[in-house]
VMD Tcl script that draws the C-alpha trace (Angstrom):
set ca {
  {0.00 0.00 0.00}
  {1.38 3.39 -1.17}
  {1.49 6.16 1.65}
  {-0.09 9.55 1.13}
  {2.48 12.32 0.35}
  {3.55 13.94 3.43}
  {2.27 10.69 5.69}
  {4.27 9.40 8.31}
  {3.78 5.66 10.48}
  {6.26 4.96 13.01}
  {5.49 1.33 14.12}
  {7.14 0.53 17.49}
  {10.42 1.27 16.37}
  {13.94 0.59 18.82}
  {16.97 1.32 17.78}
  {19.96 0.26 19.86}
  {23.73 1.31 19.59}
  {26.80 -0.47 20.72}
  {29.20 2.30 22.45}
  {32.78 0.84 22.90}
  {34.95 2.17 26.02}
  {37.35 3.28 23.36}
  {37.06 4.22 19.90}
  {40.28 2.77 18.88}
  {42.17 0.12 19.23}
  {45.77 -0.96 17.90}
  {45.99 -4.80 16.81}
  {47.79 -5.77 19.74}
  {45.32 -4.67 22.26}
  {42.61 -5.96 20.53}
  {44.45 -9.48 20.79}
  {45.60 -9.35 24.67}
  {42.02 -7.83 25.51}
  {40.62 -11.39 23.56}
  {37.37 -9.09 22.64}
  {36.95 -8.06 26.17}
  {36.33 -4.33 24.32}
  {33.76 -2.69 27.39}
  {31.16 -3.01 24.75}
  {27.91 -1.77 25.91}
  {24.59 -1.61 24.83}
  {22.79 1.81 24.57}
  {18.67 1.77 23.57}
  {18.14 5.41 22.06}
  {14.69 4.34 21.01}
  {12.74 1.65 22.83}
  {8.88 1.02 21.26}
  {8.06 4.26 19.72}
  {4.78 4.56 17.79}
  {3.34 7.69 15.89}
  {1.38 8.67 13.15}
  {1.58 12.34 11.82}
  {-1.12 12.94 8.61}
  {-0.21 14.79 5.56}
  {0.45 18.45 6.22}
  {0.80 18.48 10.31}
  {3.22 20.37 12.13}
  {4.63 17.61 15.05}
  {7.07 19.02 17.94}
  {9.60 16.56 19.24}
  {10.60 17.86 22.63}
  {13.04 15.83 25.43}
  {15.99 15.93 27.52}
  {19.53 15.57 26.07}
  {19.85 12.03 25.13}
  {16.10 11.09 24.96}
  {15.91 10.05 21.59}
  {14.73 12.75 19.51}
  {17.20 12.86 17.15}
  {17.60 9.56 16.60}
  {14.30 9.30 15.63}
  {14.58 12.23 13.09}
  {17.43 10.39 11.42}
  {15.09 6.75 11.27}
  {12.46 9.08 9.66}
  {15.13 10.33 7.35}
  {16.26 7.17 6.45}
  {20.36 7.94 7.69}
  {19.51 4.84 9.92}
  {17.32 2.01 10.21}
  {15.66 0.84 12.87}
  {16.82 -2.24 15.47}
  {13.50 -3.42 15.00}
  {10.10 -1.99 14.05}
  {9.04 -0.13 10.72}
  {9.03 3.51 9.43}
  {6.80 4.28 6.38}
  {6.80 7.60 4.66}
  {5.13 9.08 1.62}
  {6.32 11.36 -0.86}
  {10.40 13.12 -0.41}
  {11.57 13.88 2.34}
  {13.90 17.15 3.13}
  {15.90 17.27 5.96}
  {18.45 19.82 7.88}
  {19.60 17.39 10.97}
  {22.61 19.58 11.56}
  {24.71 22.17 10.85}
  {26.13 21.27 7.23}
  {25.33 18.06 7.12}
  {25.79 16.14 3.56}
  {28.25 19.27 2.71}
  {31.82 18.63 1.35}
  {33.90 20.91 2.75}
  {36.08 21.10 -0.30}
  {33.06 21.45 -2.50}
  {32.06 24.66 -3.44}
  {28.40 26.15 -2.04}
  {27.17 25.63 -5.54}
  {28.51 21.79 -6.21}
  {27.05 21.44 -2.60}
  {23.59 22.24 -3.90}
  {23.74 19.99 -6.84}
  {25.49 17.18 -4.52}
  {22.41 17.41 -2.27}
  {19.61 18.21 -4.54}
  {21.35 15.21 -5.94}
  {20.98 12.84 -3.06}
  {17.44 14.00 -2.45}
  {16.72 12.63 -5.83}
  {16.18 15.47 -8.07}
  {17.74 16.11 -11.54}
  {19.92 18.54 -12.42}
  {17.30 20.50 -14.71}
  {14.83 20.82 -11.53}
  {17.99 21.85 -9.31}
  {19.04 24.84 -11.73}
  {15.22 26.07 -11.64}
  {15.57 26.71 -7.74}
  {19.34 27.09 -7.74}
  {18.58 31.14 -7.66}
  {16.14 31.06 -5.14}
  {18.52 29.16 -2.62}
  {21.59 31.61 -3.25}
  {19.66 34.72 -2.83}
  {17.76 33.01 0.08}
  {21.41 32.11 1.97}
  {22.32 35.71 1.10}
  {25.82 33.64 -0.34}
  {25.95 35.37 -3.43}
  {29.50 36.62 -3.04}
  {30.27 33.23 -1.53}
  {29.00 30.45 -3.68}
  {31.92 29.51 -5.42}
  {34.17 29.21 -2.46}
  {34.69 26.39 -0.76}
  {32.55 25.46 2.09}
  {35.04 24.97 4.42}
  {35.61 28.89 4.29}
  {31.73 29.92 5.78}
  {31.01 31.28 8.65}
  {28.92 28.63 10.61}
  {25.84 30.94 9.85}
  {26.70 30.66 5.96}
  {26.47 26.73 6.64}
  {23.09 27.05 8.19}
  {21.45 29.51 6.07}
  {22.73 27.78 2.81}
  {21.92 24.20 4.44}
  {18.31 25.57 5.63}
  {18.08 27.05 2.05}
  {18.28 23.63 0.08}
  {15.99 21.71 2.41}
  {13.24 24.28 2.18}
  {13.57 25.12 -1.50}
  {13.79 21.42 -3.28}
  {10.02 20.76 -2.37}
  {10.02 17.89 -0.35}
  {6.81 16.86 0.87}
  {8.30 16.06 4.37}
  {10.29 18.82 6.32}
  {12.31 17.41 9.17}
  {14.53 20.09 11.27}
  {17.06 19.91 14.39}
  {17.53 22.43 16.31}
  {17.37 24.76 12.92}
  {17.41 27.94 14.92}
  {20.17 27.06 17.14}
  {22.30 29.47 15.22}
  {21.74 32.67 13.39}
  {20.61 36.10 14.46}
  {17.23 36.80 14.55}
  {16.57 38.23 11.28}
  {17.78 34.70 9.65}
  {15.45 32.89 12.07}
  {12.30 35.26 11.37}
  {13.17 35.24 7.54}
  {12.91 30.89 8.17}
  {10.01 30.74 10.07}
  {8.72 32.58 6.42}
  {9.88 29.90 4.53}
  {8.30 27.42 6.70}
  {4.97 29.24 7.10}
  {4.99 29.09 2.96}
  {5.97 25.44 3.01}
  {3.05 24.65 6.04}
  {0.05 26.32 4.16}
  {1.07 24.38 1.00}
  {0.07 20.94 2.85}
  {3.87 20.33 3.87}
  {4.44 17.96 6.49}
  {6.61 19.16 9.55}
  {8.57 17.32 12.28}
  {10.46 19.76 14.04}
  {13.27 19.57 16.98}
  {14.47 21.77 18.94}
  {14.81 23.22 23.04}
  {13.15 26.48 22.06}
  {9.46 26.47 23.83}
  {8.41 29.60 21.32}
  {9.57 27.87 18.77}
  {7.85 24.97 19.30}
  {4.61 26.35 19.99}
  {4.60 28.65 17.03}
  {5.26 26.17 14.82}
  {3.05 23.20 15.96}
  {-0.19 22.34 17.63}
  {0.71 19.14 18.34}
  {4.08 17.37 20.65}
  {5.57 14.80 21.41}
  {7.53 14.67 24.73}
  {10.24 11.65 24.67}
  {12.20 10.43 27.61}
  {14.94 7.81 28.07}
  {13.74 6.28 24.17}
  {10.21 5.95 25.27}
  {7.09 8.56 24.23}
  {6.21 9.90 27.70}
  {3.34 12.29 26.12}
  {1.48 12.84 22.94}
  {-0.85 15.69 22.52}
  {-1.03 19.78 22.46}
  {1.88 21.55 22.15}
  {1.41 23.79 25.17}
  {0.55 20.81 27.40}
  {3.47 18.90 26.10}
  {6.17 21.95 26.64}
  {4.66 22.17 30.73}
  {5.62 18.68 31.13}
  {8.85 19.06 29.61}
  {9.88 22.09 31.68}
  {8.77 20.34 34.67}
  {11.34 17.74 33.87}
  {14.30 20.42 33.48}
  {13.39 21.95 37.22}
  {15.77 20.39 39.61}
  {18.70 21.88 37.34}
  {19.42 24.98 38.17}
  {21.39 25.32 34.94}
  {20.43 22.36 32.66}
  {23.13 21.35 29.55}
  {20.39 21.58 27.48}
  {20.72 25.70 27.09}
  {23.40 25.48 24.60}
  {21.04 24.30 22.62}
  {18.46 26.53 22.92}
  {16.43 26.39 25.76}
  {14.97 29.38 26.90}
  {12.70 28.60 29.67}
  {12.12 25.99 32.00}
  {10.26 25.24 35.78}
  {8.17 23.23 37.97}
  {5.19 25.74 37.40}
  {3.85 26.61 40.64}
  {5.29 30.25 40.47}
  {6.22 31.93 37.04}
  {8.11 35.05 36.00}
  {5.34 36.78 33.98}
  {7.15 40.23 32.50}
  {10.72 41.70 33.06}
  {11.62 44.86 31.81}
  {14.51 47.44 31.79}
  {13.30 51.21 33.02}
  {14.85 54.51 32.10}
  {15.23 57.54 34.57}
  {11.95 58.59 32.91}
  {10.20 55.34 34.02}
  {10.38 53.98 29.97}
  {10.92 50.74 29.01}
  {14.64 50.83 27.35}
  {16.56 48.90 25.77}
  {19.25 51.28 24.69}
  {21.24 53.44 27.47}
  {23.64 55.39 28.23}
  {26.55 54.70 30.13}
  {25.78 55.77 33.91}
  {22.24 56.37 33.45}
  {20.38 55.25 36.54}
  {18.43 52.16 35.68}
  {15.58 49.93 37.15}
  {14.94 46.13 36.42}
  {11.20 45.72 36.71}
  {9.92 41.65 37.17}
  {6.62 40.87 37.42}
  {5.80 37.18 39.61}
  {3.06 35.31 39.77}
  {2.28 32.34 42.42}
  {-0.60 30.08 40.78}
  {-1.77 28.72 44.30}
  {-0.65 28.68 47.95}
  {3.26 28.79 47.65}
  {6.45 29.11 49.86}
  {8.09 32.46 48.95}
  {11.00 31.43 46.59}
  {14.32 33.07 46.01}
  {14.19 35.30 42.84}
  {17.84 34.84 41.57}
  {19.31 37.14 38.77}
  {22.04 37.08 36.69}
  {23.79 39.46 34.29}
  {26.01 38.36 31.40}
  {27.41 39.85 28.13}
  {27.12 38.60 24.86}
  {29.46 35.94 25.19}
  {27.55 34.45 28.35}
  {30.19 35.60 31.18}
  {28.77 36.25 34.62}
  {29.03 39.90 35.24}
  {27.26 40.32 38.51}
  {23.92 38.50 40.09}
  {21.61 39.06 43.02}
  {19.38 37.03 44.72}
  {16.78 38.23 47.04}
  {13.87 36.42 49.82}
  {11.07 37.26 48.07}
  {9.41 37.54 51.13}
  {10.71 40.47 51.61}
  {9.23 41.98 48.14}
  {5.59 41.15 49.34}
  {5.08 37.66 47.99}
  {1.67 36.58 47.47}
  {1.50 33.37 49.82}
  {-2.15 32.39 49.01}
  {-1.68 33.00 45.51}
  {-1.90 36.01 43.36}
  {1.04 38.63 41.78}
  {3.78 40.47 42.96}
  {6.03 42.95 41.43}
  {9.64 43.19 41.78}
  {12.09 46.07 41.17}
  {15.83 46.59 41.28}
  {16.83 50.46 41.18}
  {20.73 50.77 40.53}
  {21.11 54.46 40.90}
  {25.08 54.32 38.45}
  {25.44 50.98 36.60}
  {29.58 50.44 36.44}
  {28.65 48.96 32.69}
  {30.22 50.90 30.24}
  {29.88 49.59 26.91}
  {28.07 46.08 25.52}
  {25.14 44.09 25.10}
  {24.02 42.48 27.98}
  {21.27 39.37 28.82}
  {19.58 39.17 32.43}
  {18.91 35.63 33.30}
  {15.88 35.62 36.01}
  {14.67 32.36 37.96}
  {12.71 31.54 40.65}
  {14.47 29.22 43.13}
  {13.17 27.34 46.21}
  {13.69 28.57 49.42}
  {17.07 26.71 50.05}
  {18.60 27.05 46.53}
  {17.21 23.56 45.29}
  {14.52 23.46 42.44}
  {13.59 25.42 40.08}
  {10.00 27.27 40.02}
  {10.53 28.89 36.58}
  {13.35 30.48 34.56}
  {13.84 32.65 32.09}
  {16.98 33.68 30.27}
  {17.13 36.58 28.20}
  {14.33 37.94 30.38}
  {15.85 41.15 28.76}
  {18.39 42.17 26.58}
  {19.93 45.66 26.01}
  {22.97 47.66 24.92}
  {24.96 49.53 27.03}
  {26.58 52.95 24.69}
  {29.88 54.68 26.22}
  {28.86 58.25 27.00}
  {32.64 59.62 25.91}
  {35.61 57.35 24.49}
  {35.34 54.65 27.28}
  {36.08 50.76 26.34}
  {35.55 47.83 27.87}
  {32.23 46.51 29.91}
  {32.49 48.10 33.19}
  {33.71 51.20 34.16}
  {36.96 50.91 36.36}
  {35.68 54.08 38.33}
  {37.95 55.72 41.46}
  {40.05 58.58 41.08}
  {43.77 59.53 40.60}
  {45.86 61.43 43.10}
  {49.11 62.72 43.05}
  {51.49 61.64 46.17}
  {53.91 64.29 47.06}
  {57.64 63.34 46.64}
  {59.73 65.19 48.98}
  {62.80 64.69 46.81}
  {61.16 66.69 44.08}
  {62.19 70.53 43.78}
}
mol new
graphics top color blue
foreach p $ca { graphics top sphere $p radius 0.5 }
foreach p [lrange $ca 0 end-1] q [lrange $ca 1 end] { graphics top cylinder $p $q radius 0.2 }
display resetview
């Protein structure tokens, strides 16, 4: 039986890797260790079963290590399953991760034909789009350089480009967003849009909760190999987040995640405040500033600790805080609470800075909800200063009695 275009069955599919202690071995170790090689059995799938119909946008959400990738590249056909079927209709286009199928001594253009190529298209229908994917990259000057010359964000755009533009009837995407600035990701989430309301079918990837829930109305929550919930999007990302919220600072941020919690108590709003009482995001260097954070306690709960952090673009710690809420008039029964930090002369001097906010149970343990890049703004010298803090103090001459 042929599969609609754009279906998908996943039929209790496992797929199981052997992980050696060591990767490699010289001949005579292999001998004296007589096969004794630490070999180990890992299960990155174990039973998985889901059907997405023809133009549905599916969310695979999870921990680090919970399968979701795996299962991309089963659906993709990189790897088959230990046991169980996958049945697709139609072509599928993929962007699993950053440059994958490229040749770094290829140039960007012999890297389009290589993978319109392996996606099974002819030349003739590769040259029709080949325009559309080189102004889409925004490679133009670039395309007949070697690959191994671009910028990481050149690899994504250009990779992102010939997934989306050799119209596959199946779009699968990893952590896509991951990298790029934001006008790359808005100008995707475009392309995608155009490729969902022609009856393209998505499966998308990634730690990014807004992401997710922009894109699809339906997710699938994996953990340890195993689908631990199927259904809405919004219920599916709670569940998830409640996972993430005994780590104070879980791995899987590098990767995109944004926001994660137990629930009880959420960080509604944060805001930076001018002199003038404006929202800014854009000051001067000095200017007296005020970090506003709106709280919210959704039922009786213990005042929790509301922890903040400041880093620059590069993710150092610049300075943090952490303050009892109890003391800021924490709504025990339930209700809302506002928080504000007045800092009459910020030492920042020049940058673009990130405040990380979280909630955090009474004794440091658990996470209620957090938020990074609660706000973001740029610091501007007010006279020829460098650096990100000012060093401040003041100079003094010492009187030198030997001096005439």
């Amino acid at each position: 039986m042929t599969r609609p275009a754009g279906a998908i069955e996943i039929a209790a599919v496992a797929r199981r890797f052997v992980v050696h202690a060591r990767e490699t071995r010289t001949l005579k170790e292999l001998l004296l260790a007589r096969g004794r090689t630490g070999a180990q059995e890992v299960w990155a799938l174990r039973g998985v079963s889901l059907s997405v119909e023809p133009g549905e946008s599916l969310g695979l959400i999870g921990r680090n290590g919970s399968g979701k990738s795996t299962l991309l590249r089963v659906v993709a056909g990189i790897i088959k399953p230990t046991r169980g079927t996958v049945d697709v209709g139609g072509r599928v286009g993929s962007l699993l991760e950053l440059g994958a199928g490229f040749h770094p001594d290829f140039t960007g253009r012999e890297n389009v034909f290589l993978n319109g190529s392996i996606q099974g298209l002819r030349r003739r229908e590769i040259r029709e789009r080949f325009d559309e994917i080189v102004a889409f990259a925004e490679i133009e000057d670039a395309i007949d350089r070697p690959v191994r010359t671009y910028s990481s964000g050149m690899y994504m755009r250009l990779g992102f480009a010939i997934a989306a533009f050799l119209e596959a009837d199946v779009l699968l995407l990893d952590e896509v967003f991951a990298v790029g600035d934001e006008a790359f990701q808005r100008k995707c989430f475009g392309r995608i849009a155009q490729f969902k309301q022609a009856g393209g079918t998505i499966v998308f990837v990634s730690h990014d909760a807004s992401a997710v829930e922009r894109l699809c109305t339906r997710a699938v929550l994996l953990r340890e190999g195993e689908v631990a919930f199927d259904g809405g999007t919004h219920e599916a990302i709670a569940q998830y987040r409640r996972q993430l919220a005994d780590d104070l600072d879980p791995a899987e941020r590098g990767a995109g995640l944004r926001e994660w919690g137990s629930g009880e108590a959420t960080i509604e709003e944060a805001r930076l405040l001018g002199a003038d009482g404006t929202p800014r995001q854009q000051v001067l260097a000095g200017e007296p500033l005020t970090l506003e954070i709106a709280l919210s306690a959704h039922g009786a709960v213990a005042p929790p600790r509301l922890h903040v952090e400041l880093r620059d673009d590069a993710g150092a710690l610049v300075a943090e805080d952490v303050v009892d809420t109890a003391a800021l008039g924490w709504p025990h029964a339930g209700g809302t609470a506002l928080a504000r930090l007045e800092v009459p002369s910020p030492p920042l001097e020049f940058g673009r800075f990130h405040v990380r906010a979280s909630l955090e149970g009474a004794d440091g343990a658990g996470v209620l909800h957090a938020l990074d890049d609660a706000v973001v703004f740029v610091v501007y010298p007010d006279g020829d200063g460098r650096g990100l803090v000012r060093l401040g103090g003041t100079w003094a001459a010492e009187a030198n009695e030997g001096a005439r």
